[in-house]
N, C-alpha and C positions, 0 to 999 in steps of 0.2 A: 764582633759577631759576623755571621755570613749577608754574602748580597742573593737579593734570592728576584728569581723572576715571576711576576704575577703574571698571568694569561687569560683576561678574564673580559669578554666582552659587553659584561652590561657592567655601565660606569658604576652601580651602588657596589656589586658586590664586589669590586675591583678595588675601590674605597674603605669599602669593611675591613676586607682580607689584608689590606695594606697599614689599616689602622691595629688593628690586633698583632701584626706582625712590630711594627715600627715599633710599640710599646715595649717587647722584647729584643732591642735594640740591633735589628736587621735591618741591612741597607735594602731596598726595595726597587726595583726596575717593574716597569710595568708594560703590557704589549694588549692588544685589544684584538689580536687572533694569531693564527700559525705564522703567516708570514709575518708578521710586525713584530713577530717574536724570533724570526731568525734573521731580521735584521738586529735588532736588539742583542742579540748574543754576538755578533761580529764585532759590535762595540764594546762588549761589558763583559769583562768574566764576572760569570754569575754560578754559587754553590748548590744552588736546588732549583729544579723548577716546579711548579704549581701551576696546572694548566684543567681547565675550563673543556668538556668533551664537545658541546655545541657550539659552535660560532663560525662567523662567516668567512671566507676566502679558505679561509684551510683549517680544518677540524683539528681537534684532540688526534685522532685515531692519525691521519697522515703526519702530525705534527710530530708526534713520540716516534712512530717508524721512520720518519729523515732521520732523527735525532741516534737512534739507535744502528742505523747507517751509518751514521758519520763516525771516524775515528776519535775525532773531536772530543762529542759527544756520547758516546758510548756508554763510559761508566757516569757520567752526568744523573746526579737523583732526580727522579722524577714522580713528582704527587699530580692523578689526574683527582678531579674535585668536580664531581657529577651529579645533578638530581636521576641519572639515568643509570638504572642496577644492575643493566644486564652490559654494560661498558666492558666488563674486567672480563667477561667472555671474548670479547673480542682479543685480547690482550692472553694470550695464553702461554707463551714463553716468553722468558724473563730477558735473553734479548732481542724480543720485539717489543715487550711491552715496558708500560710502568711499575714503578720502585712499589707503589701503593695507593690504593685507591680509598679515597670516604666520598660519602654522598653528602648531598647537598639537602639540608641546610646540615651545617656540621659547626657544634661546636667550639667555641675560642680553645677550651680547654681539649680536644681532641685536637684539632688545628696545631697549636704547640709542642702535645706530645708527638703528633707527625713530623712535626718539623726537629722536632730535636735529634729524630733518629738518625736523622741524615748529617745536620751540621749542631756546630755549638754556639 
C-alpha cells in the first residue's frame, strides 16, 4: 500500500486519522504542523499528504504553497482536511493549491474514498 503523511496537530485527530488509515494497510508518517512536516518529507518518501489547515509554526495555506514550489513536490497529492469552508477559496489554482479538500469531521468512509483517488 502507500506511506501517506498525516499533518495534524491535535494528538486525537492525528490518532483517528492514522487508525482508519492503518486499518487499510498504509504506512503512516506523522508531523504535528508545516514545518515537522518538511522535515519529515526529507526523511520519508511519502505518496499523499493529508494536512490539517490550522496549526501552529506553519499553517495548511503556506505549507501546500512550499510544497507546490518545490520541484520535488509539485505533483505530490495533497488532501487538506479542515472544519474551515472557506479554505478551498484560498486555494484557487491547482498549482497553488490542494488535490482536494473535506471538512472536518469527515467520515472513515469519505476519508478512504479520498484516499484512494490518489494511491492504491
Amino acid at each position: 500500500m502507500a506511506t501517506i503523511l498525516i499533518i495534524e496537530d491535535d494528538p486525537l485527530n492525528q490518532r483517528l486519522l492514522t487508525l482508519m488509515l492503518e486499518r487499510e494497510n498504509h504506512s503512516i508518517v506523522t508531523a504535528n504542523d508545516g514545518q515537522d512536516a518538511l522535515r519529515c518529507l526529507q526523511e520519508v518518501a511519502v505518496d499523499l499528504v493529508i494536512t490539517d489547515f490550522s496549526m501552529p509554526n506553519m499553517d495548511g495555506v503556506t505549507l501546500v504553497r512550499r510544497l507546490r514550489a518545490d520541484a520535488q513536490y509539485r505533483h505530490l497529492p495533497i488532501i487538506v482536511l479542515t472544519a474551515i469552508d472557506w479554505v478551498q477559496q484560498r486555494f484557487e489554482k491547482k498549482e497553488e493549491g490542494a488535490d482536494l479538500f473535506l471538512t472536518k469531521p469527515t467520515s472513515s468512509r469519505e476519508l478512504k474514498a479520498a484516499v484512494s483517488r490518489y494511491v492504491t
